[in-house]
C-alpha positions as CSV (number, residue, x, y, z in Angstrom):
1,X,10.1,90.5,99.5
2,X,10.5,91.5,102.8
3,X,14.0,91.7,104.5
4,X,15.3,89.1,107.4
5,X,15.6,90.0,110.4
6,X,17.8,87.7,111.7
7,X,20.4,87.1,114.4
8,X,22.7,90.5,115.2
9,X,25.7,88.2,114.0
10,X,24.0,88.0,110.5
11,X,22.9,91.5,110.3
12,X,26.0,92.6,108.2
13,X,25.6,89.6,105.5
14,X,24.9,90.6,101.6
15,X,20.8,91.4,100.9
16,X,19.7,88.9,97.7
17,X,19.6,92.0,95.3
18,X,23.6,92.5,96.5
19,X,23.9,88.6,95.8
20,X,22.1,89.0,92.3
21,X,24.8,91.7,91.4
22,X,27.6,89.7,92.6
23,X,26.4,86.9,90.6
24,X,26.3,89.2,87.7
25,X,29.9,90.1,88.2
26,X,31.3,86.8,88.3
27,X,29.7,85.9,85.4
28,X,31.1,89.2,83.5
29,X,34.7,88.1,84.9
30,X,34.5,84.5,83.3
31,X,37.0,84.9,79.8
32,X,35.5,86.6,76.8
33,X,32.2,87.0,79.0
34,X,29.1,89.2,78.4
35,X,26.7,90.3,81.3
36,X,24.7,86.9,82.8
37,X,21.9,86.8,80.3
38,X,18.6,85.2,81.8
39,X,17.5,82.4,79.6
40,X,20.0,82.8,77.0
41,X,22.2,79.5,75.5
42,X,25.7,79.5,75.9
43,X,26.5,79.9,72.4
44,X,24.2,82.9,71.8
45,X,26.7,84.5,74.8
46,X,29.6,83.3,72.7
47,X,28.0,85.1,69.5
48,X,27.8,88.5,71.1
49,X,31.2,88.7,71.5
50,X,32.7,86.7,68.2
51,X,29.4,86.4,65.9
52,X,30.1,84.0,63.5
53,X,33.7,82.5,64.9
54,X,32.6,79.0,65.6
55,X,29.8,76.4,64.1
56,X,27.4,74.9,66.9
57,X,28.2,71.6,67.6
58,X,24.7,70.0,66.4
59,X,22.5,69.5,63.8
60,X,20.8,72.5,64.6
61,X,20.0,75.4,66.7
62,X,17.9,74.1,69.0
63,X,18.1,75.0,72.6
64,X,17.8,73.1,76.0
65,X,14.7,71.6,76.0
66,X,13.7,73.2,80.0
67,X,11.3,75.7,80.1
68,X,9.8,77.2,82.9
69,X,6.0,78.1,81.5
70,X,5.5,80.2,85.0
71,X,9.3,82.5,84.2
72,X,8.2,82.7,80.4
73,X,5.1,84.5,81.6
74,X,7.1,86.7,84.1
75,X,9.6,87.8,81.7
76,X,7.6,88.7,78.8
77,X,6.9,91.9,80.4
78,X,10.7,92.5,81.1
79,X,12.1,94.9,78.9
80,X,14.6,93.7,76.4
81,X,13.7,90.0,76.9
82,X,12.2,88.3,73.8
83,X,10.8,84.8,72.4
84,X,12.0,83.1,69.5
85,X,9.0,82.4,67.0
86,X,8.8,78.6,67.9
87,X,6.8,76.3,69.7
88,X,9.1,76.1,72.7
89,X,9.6,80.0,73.2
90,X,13.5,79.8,73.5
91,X,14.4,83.0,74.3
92,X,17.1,84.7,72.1
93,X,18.1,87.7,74.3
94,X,18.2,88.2,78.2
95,X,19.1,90.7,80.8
96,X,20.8,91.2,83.4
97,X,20.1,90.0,86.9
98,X,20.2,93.5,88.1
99,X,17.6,94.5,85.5
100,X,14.8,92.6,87.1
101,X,13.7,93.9,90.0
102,X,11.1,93.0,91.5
103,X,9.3,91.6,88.8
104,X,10.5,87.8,89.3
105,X,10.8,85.9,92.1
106,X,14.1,84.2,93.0
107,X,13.1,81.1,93.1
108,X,12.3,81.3,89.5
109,X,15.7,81.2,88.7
110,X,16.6,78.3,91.3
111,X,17.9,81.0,93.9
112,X,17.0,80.8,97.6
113,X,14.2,82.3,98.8
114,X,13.5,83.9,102.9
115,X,13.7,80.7,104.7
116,X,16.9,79.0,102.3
117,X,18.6,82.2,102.5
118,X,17.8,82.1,106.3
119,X,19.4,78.6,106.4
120,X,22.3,79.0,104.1
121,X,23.7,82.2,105.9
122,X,23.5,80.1,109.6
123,X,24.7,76.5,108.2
124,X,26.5,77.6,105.4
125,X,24.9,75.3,103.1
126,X,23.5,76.3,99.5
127,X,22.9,73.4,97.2
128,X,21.0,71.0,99.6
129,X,18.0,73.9,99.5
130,X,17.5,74.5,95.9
131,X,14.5,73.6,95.0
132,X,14.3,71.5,91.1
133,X,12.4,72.6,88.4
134,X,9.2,70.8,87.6
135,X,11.0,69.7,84.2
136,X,14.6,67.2,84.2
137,X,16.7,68.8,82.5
138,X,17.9,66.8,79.5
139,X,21.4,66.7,78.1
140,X,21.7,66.9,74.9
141,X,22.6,64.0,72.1
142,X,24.9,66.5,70.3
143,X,27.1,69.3,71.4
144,X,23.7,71.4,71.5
145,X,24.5,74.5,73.4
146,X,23.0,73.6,77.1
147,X,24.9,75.8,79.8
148,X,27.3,79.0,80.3
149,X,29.0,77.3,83.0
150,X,30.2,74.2,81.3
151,X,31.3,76.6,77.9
152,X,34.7,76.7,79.3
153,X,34.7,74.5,82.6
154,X,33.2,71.3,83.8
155,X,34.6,70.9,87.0
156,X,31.4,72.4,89.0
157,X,29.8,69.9,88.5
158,X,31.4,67.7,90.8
159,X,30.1,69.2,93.4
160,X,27.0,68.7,92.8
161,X,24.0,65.7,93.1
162,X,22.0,64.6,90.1
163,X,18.7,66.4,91.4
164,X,21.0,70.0,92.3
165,X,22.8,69.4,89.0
166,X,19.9,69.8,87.2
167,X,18.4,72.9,89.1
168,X,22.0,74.9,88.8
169,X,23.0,73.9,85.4
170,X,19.8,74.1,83.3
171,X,19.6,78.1,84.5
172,X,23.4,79.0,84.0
173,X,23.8,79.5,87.7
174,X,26.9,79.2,89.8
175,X,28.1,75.5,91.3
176,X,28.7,75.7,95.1
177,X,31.9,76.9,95.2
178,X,31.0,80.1,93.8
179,X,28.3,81.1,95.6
180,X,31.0,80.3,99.1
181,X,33.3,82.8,97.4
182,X,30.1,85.3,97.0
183,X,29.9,85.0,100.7
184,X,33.6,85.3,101.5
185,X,34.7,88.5,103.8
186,X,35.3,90.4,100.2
187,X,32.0,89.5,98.7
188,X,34.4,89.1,95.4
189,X,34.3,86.3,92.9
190,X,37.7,84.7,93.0
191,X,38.6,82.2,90.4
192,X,38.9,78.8,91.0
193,X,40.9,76.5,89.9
194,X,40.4,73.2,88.0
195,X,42.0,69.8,89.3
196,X,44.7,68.6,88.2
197,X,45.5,65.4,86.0
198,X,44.0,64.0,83.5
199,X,40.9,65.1,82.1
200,X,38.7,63.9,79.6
201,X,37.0,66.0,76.8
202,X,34.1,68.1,78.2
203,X,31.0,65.7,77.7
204,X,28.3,68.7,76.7
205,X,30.5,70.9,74.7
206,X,29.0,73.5,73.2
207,X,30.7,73.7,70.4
208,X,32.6,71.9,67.5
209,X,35.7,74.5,67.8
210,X,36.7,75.9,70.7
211,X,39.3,78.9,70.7
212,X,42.5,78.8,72.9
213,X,41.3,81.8,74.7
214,X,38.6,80.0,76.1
215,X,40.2,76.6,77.0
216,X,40.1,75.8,80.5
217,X,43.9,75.7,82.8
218,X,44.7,72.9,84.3
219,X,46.5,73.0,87.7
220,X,49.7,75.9,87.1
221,X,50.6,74.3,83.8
222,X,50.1,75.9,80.2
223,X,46.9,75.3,78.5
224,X,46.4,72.0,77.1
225,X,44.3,71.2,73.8
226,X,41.6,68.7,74.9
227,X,41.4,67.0,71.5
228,X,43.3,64.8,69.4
229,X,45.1,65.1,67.1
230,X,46.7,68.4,68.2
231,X,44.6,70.7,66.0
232,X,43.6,73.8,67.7
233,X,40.3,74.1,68.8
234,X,38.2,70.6,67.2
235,X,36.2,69.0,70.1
236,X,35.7,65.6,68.1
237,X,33.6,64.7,71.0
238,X,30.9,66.9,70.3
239,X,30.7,66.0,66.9
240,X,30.8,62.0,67.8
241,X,27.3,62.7,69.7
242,X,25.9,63.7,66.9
243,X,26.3,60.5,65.0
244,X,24.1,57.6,67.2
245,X,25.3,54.7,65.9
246,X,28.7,55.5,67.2
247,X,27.5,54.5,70.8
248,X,26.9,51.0,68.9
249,X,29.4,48.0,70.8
250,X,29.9,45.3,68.3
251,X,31.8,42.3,70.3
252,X,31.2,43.7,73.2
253,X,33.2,46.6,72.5
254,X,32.9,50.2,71.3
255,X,32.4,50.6,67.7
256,X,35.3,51.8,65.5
257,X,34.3,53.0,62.3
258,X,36.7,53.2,60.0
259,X,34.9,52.0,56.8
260,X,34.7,55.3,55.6
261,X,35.5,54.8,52.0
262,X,32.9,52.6,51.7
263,X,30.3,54.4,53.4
264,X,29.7,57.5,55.9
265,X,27.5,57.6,59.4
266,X,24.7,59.8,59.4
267,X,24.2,62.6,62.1
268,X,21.0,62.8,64.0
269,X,20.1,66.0,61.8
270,X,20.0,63.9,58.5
271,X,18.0,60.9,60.6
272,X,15.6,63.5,61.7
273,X,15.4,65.2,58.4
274,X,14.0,62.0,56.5
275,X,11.7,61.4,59.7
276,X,10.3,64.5,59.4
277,X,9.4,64.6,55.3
278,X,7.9,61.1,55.9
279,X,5.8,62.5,59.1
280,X,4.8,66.1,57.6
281,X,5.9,66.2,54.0
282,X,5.9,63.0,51.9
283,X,3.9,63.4,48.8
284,X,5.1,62.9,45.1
285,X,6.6,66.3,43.5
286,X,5.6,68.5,40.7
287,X,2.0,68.9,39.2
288,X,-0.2,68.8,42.2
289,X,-2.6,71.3,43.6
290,X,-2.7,69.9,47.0
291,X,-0.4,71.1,50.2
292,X,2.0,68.2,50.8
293,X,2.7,68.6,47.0
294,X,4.1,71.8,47.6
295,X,5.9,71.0,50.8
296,X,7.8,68.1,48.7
297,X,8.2,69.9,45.9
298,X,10.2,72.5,48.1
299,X,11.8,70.4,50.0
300,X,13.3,68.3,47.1
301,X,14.3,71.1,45.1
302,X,15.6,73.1,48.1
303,X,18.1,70.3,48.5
304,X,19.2,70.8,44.7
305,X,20.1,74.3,45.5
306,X,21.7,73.4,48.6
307,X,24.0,70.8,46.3
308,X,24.7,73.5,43.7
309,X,25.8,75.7,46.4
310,X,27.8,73.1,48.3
311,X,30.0,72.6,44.9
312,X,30.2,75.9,43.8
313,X,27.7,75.3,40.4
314,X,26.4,78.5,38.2
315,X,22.9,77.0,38.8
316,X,20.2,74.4,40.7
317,X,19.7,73.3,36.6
318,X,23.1,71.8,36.7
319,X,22.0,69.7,38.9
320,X,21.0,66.1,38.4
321,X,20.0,63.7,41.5
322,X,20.7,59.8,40.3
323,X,21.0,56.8,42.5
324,X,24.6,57.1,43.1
325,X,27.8,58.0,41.6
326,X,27.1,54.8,39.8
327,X,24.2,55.3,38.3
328,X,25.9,59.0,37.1
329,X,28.7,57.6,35.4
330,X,26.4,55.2,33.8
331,X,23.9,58.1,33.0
332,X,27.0,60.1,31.7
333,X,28.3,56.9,29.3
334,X,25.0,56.0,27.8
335,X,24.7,60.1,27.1
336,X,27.4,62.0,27.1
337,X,29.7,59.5,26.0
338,X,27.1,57.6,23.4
339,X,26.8,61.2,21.4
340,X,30.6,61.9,21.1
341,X,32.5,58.4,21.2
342,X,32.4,56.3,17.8
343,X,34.4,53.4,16.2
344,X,38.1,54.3,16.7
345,X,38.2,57.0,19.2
346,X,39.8,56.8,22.6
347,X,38.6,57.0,26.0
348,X,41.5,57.8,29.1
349,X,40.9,56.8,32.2
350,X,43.7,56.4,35.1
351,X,45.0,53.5,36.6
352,X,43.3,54.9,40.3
353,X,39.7,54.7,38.8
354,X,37.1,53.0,41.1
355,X,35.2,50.1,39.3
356,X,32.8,52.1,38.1
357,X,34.4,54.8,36.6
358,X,35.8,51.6,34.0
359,X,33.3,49.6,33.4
360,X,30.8,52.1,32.1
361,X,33.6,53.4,29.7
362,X,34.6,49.5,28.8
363,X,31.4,48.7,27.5
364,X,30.6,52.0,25.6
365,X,34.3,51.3,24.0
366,X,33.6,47.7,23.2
367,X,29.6,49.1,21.8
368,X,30.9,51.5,19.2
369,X,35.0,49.8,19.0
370,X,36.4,52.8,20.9
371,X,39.7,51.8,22.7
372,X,40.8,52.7,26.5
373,X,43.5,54.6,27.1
374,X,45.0,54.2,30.9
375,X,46.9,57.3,32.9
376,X,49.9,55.7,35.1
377,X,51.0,56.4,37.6
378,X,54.1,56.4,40.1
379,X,55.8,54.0,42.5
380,X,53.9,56.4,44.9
381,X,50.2,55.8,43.8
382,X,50.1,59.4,41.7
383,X,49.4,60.2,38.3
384,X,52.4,61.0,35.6
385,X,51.2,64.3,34.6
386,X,53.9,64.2,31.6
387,X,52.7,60.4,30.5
388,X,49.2,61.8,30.5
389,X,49.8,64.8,28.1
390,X,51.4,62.1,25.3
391,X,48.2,59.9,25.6
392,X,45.9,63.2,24.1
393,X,45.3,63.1,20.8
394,X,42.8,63.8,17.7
395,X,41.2,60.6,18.6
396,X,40.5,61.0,22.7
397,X,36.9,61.9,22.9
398,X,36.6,61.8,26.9
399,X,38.7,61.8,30.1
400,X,37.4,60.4,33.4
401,X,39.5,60.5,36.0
402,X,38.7,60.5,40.3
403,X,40.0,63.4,42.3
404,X,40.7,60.7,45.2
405,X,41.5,57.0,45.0
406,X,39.2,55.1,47.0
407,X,42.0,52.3,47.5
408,X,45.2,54.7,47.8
409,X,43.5,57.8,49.1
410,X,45.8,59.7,46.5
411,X,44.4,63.1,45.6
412,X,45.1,63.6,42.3
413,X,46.1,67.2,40.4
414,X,42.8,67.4,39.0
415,X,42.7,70.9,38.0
416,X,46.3,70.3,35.8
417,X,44.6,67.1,34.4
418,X,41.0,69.4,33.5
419,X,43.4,71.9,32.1
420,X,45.4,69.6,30.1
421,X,42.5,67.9,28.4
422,X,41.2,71.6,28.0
423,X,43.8,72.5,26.0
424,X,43.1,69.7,23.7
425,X,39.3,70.5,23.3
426,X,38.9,67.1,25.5
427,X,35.9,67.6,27.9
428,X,37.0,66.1,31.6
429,X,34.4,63.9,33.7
430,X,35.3,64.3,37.4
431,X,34.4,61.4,40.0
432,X,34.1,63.2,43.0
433,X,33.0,60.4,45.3
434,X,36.1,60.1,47.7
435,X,36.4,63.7,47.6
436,X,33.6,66.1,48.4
437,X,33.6,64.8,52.2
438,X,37.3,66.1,52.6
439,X,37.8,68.8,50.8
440,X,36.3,72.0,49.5
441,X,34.7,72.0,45.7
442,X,34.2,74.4,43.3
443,X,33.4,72.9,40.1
444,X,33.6,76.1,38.1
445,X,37.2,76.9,39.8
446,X,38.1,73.5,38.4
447,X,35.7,74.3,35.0
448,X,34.9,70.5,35.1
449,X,32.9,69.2,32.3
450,X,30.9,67.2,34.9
451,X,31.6,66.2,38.6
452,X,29.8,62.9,40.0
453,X,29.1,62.0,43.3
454,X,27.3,59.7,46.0
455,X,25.5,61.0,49.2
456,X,26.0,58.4,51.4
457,X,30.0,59.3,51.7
458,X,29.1,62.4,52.6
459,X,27.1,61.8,55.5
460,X,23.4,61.8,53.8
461,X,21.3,58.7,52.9
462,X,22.1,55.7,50.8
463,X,20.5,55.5,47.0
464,X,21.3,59.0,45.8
465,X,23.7,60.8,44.0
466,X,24.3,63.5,42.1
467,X,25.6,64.8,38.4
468,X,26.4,68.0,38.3
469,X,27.4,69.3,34.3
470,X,28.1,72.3,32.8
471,X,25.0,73.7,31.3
472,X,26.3,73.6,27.6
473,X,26.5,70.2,27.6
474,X,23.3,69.3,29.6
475,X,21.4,70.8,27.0
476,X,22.5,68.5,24.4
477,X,22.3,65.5,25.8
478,X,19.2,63.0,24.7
479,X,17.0,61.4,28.0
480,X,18.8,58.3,29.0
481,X,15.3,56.7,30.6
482,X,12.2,57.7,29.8
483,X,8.8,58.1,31.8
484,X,6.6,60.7,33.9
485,X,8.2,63.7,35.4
486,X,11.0,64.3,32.3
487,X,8.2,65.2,29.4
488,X,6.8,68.1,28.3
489,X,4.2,66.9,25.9
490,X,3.1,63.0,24.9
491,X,1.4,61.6,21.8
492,X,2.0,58.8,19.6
493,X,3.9,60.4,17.1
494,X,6.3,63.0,19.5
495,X,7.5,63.3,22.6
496,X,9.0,66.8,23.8
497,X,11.1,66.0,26.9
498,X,11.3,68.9,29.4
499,X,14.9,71.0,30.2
500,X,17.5,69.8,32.6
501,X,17.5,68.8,35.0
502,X,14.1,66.8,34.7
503,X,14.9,66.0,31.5
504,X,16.9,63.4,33.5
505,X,15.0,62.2,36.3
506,X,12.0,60.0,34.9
507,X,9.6,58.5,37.1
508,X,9.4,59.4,40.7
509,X,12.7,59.8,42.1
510,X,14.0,59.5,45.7
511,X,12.4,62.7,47.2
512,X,12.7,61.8,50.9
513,X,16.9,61.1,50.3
514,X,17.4,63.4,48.2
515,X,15.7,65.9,51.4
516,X,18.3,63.8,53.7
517,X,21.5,64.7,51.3
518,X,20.5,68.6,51.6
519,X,20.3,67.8,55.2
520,X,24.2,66.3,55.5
521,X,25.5,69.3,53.5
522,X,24.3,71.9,55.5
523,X,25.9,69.7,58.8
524,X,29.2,69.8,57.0
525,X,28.8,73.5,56.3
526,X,28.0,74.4,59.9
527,X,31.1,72.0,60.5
528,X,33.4,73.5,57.8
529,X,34.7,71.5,55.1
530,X,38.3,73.5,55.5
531,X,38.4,72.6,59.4
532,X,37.3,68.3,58.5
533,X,40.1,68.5,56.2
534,X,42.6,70.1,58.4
535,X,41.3,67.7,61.0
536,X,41.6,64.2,59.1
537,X,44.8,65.1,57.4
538,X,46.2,65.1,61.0
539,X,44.5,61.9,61.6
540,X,46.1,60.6,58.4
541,X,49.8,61.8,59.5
542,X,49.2,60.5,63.0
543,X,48.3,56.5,61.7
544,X,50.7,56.4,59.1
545,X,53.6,57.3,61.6
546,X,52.5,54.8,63.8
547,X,51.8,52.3,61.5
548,X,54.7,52.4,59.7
549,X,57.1,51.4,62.6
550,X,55.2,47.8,62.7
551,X,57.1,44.8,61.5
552,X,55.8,43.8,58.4
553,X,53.8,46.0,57.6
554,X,53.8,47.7,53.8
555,X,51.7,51.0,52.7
556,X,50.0,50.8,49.8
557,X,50.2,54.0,48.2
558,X,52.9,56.8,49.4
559,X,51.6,60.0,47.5
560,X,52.5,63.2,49.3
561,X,49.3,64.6,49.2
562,X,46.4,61.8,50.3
563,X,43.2,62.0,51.7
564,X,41.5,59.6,54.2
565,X,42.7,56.2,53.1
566,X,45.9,53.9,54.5
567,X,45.7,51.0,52.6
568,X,48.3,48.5,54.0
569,X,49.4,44.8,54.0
570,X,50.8,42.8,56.9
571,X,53.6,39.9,56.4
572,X,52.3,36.7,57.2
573,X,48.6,37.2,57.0
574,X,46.0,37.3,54.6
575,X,44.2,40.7,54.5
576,X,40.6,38.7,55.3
577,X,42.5,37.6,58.7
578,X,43.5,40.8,59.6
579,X,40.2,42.4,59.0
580,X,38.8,39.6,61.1
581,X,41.2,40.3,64.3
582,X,40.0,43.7,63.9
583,X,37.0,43.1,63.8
584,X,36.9,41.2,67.4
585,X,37.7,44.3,68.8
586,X,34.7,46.1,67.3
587,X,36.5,47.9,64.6
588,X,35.2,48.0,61.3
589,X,37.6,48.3,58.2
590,X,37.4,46.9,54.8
591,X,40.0,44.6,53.7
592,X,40.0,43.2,49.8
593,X,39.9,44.8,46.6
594,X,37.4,47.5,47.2
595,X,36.7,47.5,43.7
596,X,39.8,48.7,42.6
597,X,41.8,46.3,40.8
598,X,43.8,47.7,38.5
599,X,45.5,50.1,40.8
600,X,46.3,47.3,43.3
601,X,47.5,44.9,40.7
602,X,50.0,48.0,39.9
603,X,51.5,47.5,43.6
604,X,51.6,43.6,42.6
605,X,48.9,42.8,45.2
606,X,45.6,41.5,45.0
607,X,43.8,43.0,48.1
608,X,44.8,45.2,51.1
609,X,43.7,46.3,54.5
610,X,42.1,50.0,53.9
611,X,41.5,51.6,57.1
612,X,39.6,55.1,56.1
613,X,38.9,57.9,58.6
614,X,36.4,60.7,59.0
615,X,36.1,64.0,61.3
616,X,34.3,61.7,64.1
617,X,37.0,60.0,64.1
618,X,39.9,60.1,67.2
619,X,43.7,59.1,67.4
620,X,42.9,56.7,70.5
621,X,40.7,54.6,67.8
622,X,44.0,54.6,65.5
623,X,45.9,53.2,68.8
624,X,43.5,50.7,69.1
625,X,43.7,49.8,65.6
626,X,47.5,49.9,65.6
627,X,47.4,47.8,69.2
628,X,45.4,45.0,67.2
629,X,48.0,44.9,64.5
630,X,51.4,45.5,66.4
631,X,50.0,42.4,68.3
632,X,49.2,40.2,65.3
633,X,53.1,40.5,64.0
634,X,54.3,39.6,67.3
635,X,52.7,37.0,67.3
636,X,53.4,35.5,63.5
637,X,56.9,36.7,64.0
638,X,57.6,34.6,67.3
């Protein structure tokens, strides 16, 4: 490139190579910086200075979706610049500006060239000349690293028009401001500062947890945590992009979901999981010589290793995929519970059991005339540990019992109760349905018996589920169904069934779910179970303090240690009417008996309002909500 000769006034100005170096300064000043790397995400920056410190915000690794085919070329012959082994060529390392030389032009990284360079040094204008890649950039659904600049700042961008936006963000590069500061009399990068006020959370966040090193100043004030509730470091925003349906208006307003008890969202990684086995994958499993039969057959049993992982079982053979927790407690009753319960023995459940950890059990009792025992509980919705010990004896058989009350959100002391029955030789059946979306699991640090649970409250697909038993037992259990897929061997006079978990699983079972629920486990691992619970417990505290204060208003279950759920009546109103008002205002809560009687009837109600909350959840929804009900006893009061 040859040098300008231009007016004796601009003789003294910076040459581009000085420029490049500058540039490379700044971005080394920025906090907990590395050296401008060409091409290289955001996040993959953060990671060379804290590997491992925080998830990506997204369903995957993916990287912006601009790429310049001519710059690809040119850097390939750049030493220490490499391609990642896809389709796209994402690069995973860079190099310095400094580093390059010659060997690419400017104006492949959206710099000026002679004649902008020429105008920018006479008008003192920079963005107006940059010229736009051939290929928009496109922002990404979920918190999908996309640019350095915006990791820690957003307020560039302001500057900017949609057409320059896209040709300075997309490549990393300075906003306008910087590039006057490059040209200041000390050819320094000086700081700037953000605006003051309000501001909302950074819209393409890169990632799910931002540390408080890296949080932006606003104005002269201390640093300020973006996110609600005040847990350090959660951008809920980024995680709310992930999940499409949340950008649904219902009424003409935003969707509130808070039907979380009932059922979970699903992030676009599970949605594009299930898409993708259909599109590249979808073949029946097992016994096939053919290619897509292997790629299911992966695929389906990948996701049972990814479930025995996710709850902490010895092996992938505990492992049983059903329909639903459901169908497992059924599966467990008509097994299980048909080999060791006879006329005369007992059966104790608690009086927090979901519908379907009774009913199985009740009909099983009134088969072979065993009897029900029932675990109380407290005036605060928890279980009496001591009444619970004097209900064992030489005739209890089985004890089922949830780990968290779908209708109270009371998290029960399950280890004590597995413990307890233990020490009676009384083997403990765990529903885990309310749980395993909140909290970690480890089923061999709690040494359950078995431990039951459905997908879709954890994010994945509707219609399956999973049993997951201790291998000792699995091994003596008869098939509950019979079919394809579960035998061994077939003739008229013998059938040898195959080991567990097939043994279980007759017919063809729901691959392509089964694919999505390995999918929504490995989002809530990148996530971090520990951080969702930190996270919704605040949410928790955060309603029930507000709610509380509203005339009329009674909580329905009071434990100290709770999970999700605030179940709540309102003087004055039917709990159908309340859901209703509610509902006009696009939020989405379940208000009846959610299948829970007993444990209501114990509070001397019949139904309740049950708003339940997830990570993508935010404290300004709970205001709403809380707006919509302060308002409805106003109103019944005056």
């Amino acid at each position: 490139m040859s040098e300008y000769q231009g007016p004796a006034d601009l003789q003294d100005l910076p040459s581009l190579e000085n420029l490049a170096a500058l540039a490379n300064e700044m971005f080394q000043s920025l906090p907990n910086a590395v050296p401008f790397l060409s091409g290289i995400s955001a996040l993959q920056a953060a990671s060379a200075t804290n590997p491992g410190a925080r998830p990506q915000a997204g369903a995957s690794a993916a990287q912006p979706a601009v790429t310049s085919p001519t710059l690809d070329k040119q850097l390939a012959a750049v030493p220490g610049y490499y391609f990642a082994d896809n389709a796209n060529q994402y690069p995973l390392a860079g190099i310095s500006l400094d580093q390059l030389g010659q060997q690419v032009s400017p104006q492949a990284f959206g710099l000026p060239g002679d004649d902008e360079l020429r105008e920018l040094l006479a008008d003192h204008r920079f963005i107006t000349h940059l010229e736009t890649p051939s290929e928009k950039a496109v922002t990404p659904v979920s918190g999908v690293p996309h640019t350095l600049e915006s990791q820690s700042t957003n307020y560039h961008q302001a500057q900017l028009s949609g057409s320059d936006r896209t040709a300075v963000q997309s490549l990393s590069l300075p906003g306008e401001k910087d590039v006057q500061a490059l040209l200041s009399a000390e050819f320094g990068f000086a700081r700037l500062d953000a605006p003051t006020g309000t501001v909302s959370p950074v819209p393409d966040s890169h990632f799910y947890f931002l540390d408080s090193g890296v949080q932006p100043v606003f104005g002269n004030g201390p640093k300020q945590n973006l996110f609600a509730p005040q847990q350090q470091g959660f951008d809920v925003q980024a995680i709310r992009r992930d999940f499409p349906i949340l950008a649904e208006r219902v009424n003409g307003k935003p969707l509130v979901w808070f039907d979380n008890a009932a059922t979970t969202h699903k992030p676009k990684a599970v949605i594009d999981r299930i898409s993708y086995f259909y599109e590249h994958e979808n073949s029946n499993i097992h016994r096939a010589a053919h290619e897509l039969a292997a790629r299911a057959t992966d695929a389906y049993e990948g996701a049972r290793n990814k479930v025995a992982k996710f709850i902490g079982a010895r092996s992938a053979d505990d492992i049983i995929f059903v329909r639903g927790a459901t169908e497992a407690i059924n599966l467990l009753a008509n097994t299980f519970g048909k080999q060791r319960v006879g006329e005369g023995d007992e059966i104790i459940v608690s009086q927090l059991e979901h519908h379907a950890n009774i009913v199985p059990w009740y009909l099983l009792a009134q088969r072979v005339g065993a009897k029900i025992r029932v675990i109380p509980v407290d005036d605060t919705g928890q279980i009496l540990l001591d009444d619970y010990r004097k209900l064992i004896n030489s005739r209890t058989r089985i004890i089922a019992v949830t780990q968290v009350s779908n209708a109270l959100g009371t998290v029960t002391p399950i280890k004590d109760i597995i413990d307890i029955g233990h020490s009676f030789g009384v083997p403990v059946i765990v529903d885990g349905a309310q749980s395993v979306s909140h909290m970690r699991v480890n089923v061999q640090a709690l040494d359950a018996d078995f431990f039951v649970f459905s997908g879709h409250k954890i994010f994945g697909p509707t219609g399956i589920g999973v049993v997951y038993g201790k291998a000792e037992h699995l091994k003596q259990l008869e098939p509950w169904q019979g079919g394809g897929n579960m035998i061994a061997d077939v003739t008229f006079d013998k059938v040898i069934f195959q080991d567990p978990p097939n043994r279980f699983e007759a017919g063809t079972g729901n691959i392509a779910d089964a694919v999505g629920l390995g999918a929504a486990l490995d989002y809530v691992d990148r996530v971090g179970i520990e951080r969702i619970a930190r996270y919704e417990h605040d949410l928790l505290a955060y309603a029930t303090q507000r709610i509380q204060h509203i005339p009329g208003v009674r909580i329905i279950g009071t434990a100290a240690n709770k999970a999700s759920v605030l179940s709540f009546t309102l003087a004055g109103y039917k709990t159908e009417e309340v859901g209703t008002e509610l509902n006009r205002e696009g939020i989405a809560v379940r208000s009846g008996h959610h299948c829970a009687q007993p444990i209501l009837r114990r509070f001397g109600v019949e139904t309740t309002v049950r708003p339940s909350f997830a990570f993508y959840n935010t404290c300004e929804e709970i205001d709403l909500l809380i707006s919509v009900v302060d308002r409805l006893a106003r109103v019944r009061k005056g």
